[in-house]
Rosetta silent file (secondary structure, phi, psi, omega in degrees, C-alpha in Angstrom):
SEQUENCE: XXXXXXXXXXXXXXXXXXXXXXXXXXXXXXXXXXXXXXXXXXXXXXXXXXXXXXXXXXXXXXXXXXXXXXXXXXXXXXXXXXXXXXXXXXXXXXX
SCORE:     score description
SCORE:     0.000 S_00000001
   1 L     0.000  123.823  170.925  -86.513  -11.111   -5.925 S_00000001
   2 L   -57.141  155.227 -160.741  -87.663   -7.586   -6.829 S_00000001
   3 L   -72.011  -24.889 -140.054  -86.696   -4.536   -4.823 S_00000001
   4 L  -111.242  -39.955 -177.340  -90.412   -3.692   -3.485 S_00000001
   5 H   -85.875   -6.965  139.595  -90.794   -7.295   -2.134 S_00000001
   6 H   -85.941   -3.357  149.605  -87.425   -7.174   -0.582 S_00000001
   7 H   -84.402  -10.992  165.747  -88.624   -4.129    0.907 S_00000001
   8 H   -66.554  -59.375 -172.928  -91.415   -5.759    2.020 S_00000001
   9 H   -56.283  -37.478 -166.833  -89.193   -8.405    3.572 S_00000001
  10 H   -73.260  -78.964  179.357  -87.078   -5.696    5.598 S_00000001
  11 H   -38.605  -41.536  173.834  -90.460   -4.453    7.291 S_00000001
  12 H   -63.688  -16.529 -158.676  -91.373   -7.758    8.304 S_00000001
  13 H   -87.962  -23.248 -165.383  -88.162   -8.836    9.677 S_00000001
  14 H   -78.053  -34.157 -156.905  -87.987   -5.033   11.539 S_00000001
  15 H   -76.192  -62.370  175.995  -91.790   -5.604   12.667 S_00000001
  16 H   -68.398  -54.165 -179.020  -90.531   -9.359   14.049 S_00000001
  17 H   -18.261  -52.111 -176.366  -87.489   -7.705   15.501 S_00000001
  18 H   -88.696  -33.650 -174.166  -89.243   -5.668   17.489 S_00000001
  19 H   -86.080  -38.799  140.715  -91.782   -7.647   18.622 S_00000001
  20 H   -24.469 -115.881 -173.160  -88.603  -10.087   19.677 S_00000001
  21 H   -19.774  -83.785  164.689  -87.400   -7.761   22.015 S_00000001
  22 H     1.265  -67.623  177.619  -90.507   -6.939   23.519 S_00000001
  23 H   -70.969  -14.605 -150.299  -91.351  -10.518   24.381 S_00000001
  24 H   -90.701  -39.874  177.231  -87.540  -11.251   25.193 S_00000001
  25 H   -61.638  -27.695  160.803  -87.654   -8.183   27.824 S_00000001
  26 H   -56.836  -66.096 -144.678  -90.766   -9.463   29.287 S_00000001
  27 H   -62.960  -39.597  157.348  -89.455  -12.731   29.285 S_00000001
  28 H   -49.771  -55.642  172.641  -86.349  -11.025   31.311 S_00000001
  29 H   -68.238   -6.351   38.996  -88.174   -9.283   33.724 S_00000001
  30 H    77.007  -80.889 -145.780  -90.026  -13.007   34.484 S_00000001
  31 H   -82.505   -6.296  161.599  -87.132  -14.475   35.343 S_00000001
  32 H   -73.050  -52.329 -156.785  -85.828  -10.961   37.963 S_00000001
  33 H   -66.656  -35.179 -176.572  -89.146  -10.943   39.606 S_00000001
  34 H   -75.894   -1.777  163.712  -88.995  -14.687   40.349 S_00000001
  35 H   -71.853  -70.716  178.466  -85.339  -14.008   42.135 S_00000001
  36 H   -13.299  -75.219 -159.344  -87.333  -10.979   43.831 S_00000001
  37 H   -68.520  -58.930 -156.484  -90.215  -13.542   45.136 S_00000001
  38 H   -89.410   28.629  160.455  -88.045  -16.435   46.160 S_00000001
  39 H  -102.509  -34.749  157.624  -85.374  -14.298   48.232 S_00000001
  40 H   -21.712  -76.301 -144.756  -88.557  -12.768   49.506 S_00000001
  41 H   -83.253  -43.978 -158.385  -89.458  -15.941   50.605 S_00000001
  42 H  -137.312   36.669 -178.950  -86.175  -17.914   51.811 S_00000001
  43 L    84.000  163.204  152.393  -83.031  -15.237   51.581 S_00000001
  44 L  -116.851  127.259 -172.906  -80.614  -14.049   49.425 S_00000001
  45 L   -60.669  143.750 -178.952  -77.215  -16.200   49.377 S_00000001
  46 L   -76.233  148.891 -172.572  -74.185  -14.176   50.204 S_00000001
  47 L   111.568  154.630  163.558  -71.730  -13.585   47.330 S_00000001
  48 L   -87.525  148.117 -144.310  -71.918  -13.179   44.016 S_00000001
  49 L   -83.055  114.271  173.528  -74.649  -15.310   42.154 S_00000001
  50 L  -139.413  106.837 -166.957  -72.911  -18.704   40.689 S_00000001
  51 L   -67.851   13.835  168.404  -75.753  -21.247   39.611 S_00000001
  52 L  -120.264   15.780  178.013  -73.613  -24.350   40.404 S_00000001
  53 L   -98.792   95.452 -140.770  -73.105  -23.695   43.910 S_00000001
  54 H   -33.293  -90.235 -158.158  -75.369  -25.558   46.306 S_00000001
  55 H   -37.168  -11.202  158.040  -76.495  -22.116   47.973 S_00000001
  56 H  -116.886    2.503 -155.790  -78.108  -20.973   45.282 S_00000001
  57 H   -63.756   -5.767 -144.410  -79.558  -24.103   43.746 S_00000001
  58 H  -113.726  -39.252  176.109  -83.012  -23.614   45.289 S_00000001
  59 H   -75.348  -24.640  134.726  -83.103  -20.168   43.420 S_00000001
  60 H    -9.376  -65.083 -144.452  -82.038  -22.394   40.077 S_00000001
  61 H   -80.515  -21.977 -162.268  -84.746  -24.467   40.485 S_00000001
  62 L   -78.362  -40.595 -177.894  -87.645  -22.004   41.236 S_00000001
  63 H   -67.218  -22.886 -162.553  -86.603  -19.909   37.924 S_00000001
  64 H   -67.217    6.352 -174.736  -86.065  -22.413   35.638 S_00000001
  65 H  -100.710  -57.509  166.572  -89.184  -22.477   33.796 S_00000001
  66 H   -54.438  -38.868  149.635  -88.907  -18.706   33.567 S_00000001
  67 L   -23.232  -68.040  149.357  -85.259  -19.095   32.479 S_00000001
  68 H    -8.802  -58.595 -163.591  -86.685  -21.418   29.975 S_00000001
  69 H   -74.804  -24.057 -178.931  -88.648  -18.908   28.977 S_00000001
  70 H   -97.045  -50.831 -153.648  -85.986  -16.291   28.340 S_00000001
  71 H   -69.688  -55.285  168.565  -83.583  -18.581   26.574 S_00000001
  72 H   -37.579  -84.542 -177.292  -86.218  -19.136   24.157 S_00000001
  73 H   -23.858  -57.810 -157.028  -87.421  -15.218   24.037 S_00000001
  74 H   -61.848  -64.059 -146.000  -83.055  -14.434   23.559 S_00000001
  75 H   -72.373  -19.429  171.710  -83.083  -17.419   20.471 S_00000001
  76 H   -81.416  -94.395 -127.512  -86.354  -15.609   18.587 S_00000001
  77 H   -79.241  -14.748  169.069  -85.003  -12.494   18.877 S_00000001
  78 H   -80.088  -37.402  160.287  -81.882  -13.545   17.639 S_00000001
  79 H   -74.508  -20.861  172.576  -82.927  -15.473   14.504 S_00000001
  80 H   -64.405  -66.956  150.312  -85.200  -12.032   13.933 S_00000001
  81 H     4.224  -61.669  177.706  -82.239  -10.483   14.007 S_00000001
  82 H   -92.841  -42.215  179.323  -80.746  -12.330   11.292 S_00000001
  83 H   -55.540  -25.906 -179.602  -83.478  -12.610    9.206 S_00000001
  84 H   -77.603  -28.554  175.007  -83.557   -8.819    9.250 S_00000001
  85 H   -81.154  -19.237  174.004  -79.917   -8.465    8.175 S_00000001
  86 H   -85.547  -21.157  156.210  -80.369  -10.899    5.647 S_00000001
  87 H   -82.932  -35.293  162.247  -82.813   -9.341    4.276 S_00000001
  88 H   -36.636  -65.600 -174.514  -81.135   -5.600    4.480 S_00000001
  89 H   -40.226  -69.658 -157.745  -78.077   -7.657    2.415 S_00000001
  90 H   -47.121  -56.436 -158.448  -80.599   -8.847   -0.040 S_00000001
  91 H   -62.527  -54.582 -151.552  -81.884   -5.437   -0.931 S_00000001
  92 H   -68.159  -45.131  171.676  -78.197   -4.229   -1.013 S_00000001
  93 L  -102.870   21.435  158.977  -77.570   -6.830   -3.662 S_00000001
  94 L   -75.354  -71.748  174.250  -80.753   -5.930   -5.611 S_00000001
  95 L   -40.167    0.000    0.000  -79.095   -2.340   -6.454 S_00000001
């Protein structure tokens, strides 16, 4: 691969990178606000937050689409991630 089109490659992967994060921070704040609305609505359990303990399970269930939604957001930004270092490497072994 030629140096200008692995330089090419590095801006896309920095471009997706970024654009990762973005959605993955959204996708974070998602899944705070919907802890926000349902202790609004029915408490907050006493304690520190441990998702297998009946007392919070109701706050599990209500997130878990937004959760969803983040786990996803975390694994895109994380293959961006890589694609961007693998492409840095590439360039690195162009020179």
């Amino acid at each position: 691969m030629k140096k200008q089109e692995t330089k090419q490659r590095i801006i896309k992967a920095a471009i997706d990178v970024v654009a990762a994060e973005h959605e993955f921070r959204e996708a974070r704040a998602e899944v705070k606000n919907q802890f926000d609305v349902y202790f609004r609505a029915y408490g907050r359990p006493e304690g520190q937050f441990f998702p297998y303990n009946d007392e919070w399970a109701g706050s599990v269930r209500f997130t878990a689409a937004a959760n969803a939604r983040r786990a996803k957001a975390r694994k895109v930004l994380t293959n961006a991630k890589a694609r961007l270092e693998r492409a840095v490497h590439a360039l690195e072994r162009a020179q």
